[in-house]
C-alpha positions as CSV (number, residue, x, y, z in Angstrom):
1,X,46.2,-11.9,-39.7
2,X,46.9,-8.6,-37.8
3,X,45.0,-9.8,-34.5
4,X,46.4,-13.1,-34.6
5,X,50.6,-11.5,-34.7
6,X,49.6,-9.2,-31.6
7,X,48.6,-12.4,-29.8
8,X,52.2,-14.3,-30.9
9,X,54.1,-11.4,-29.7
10,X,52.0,-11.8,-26.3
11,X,52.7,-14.8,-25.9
12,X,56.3,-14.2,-25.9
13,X,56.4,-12.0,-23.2
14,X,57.4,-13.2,-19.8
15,X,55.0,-13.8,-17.2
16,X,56.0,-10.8,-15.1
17,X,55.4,-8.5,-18.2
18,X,51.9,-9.8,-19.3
19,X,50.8,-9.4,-15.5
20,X,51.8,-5.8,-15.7
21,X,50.3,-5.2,-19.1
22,X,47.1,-6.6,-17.8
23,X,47.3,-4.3,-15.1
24,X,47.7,-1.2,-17.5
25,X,45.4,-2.7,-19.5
26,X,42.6,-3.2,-16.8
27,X,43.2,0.6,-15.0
28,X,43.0,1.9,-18.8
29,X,38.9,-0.1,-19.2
30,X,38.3,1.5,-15.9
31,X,39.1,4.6,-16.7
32,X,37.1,4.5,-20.2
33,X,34.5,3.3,-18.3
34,X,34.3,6.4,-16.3
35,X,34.7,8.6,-19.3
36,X,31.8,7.4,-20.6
37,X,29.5,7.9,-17.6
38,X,30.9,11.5,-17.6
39,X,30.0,11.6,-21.5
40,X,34.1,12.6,-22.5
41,X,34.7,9.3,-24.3
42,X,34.8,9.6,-28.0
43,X,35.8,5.9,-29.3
44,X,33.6,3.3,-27.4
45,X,35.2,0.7,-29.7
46,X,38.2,1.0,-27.7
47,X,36.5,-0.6,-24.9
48,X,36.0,-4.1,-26.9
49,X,39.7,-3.7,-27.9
50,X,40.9,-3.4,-24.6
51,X,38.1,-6.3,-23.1
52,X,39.7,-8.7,-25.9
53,X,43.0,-7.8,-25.0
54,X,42.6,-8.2,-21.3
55,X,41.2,-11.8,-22.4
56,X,44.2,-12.9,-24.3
57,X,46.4,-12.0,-21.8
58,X,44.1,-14.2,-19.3
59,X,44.5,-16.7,-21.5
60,X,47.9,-17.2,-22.2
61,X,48.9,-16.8,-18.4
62,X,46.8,-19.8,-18.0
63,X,47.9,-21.6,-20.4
64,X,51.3,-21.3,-18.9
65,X,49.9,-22.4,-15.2
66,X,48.4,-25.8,-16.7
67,X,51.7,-26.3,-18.3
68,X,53.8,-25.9,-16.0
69,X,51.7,-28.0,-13.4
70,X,51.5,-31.0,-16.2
71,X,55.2,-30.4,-16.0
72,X,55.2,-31.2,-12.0
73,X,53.2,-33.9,-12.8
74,X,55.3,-35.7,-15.1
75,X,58.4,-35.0,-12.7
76,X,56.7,-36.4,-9.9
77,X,55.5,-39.7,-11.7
78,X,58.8,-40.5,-12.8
């Protein structure tokens, strides 16, 4: 139940704010990445936390594209 109330609260962020979350998100996986080449990462499970939350964020971003092009469509057909 705990995963599934972060995503709600995603999705109610605006547009603008979920692309710069993803952004924080994404500099935040590269950066773990390069910690654990350099062998000073201590929690690899963070790096499947942050993947999953990268994809969610994908996900509802285009979810909101193909709405809101459905939406042109109906306004042009009528």
């Amino acid at each position: 139940m705990k995963k599934r109330n972060h995503f709600l609260e995603k999705s109610k962020l605006t547009t603008a704010q979920l692309v710069a979350q993803l952004n924080i998100l994404k500099s935040d996986l590269n950066d773990s990445r390069i910690k654990i080449q350099l062998q000073k990462f201590t929690k690899p499970h963070k790096i499947n936390e942050l993947r999953q939350q990268i994809a969610q964020i994908n996900t509802i971003i285009s979810q909101r594209i193909i709405k809101e092009s459905n939406e042109a469509k109906t306004k042009r057909s009528n």
